[in-house]
N, C-alpha and C positions, 0 to 999 in steps of 0.2 A: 504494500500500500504506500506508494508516495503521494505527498502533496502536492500541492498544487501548483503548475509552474511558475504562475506570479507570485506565489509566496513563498518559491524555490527564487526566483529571481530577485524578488526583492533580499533577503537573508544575504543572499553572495554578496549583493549591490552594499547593505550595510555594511558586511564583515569587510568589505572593499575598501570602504570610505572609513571606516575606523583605523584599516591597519596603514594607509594612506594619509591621515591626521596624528594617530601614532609616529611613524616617519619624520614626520616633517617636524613634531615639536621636538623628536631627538635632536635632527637638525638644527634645529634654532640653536639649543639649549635654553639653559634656566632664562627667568623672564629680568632679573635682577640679581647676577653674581654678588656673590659676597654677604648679599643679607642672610643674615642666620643671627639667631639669638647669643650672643657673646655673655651676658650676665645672665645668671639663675635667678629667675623668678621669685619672688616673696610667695608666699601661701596667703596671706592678708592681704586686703586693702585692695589696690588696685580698679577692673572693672572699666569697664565702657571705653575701650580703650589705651590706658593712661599709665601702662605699664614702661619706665624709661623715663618717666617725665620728674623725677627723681623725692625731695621731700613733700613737693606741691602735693600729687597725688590728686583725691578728691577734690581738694578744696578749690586749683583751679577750674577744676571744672565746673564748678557751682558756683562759682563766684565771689566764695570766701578769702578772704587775707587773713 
């Protein structure tokens, strides 16, 4: 029992176009060399962002001094 050829055709077409977008972002490479997390994270605080932004933290972002 196979399927049916359009949805034999379409399957290949996908798996085409996937291993074909695969390829190419090899190609490219990464989108932004060198970003990586260089400091370990806190377990507190942080949130919405604001990780790096060092004792500020929340407060700039609300608008506190």
């Amino acid at each position: 029992m196979l399927p049916p050829p359009a949805l034999a055709g379409f399957l290949v077409l996908l798996v085409v176009l996937m291993a074909a977008s695969y390829a190419v972002g090899r190609a490219a490479g990464p989108v932004a060399p060198g970003i990586h997390r260089s400091v370990p994270q806190d377990e507190g605080g942080g949130g919405m962002g604001t990780h790096g932004m060092g004792p500020l933290g929340h407060r700039a972002w609300a608008g506190v001094r």
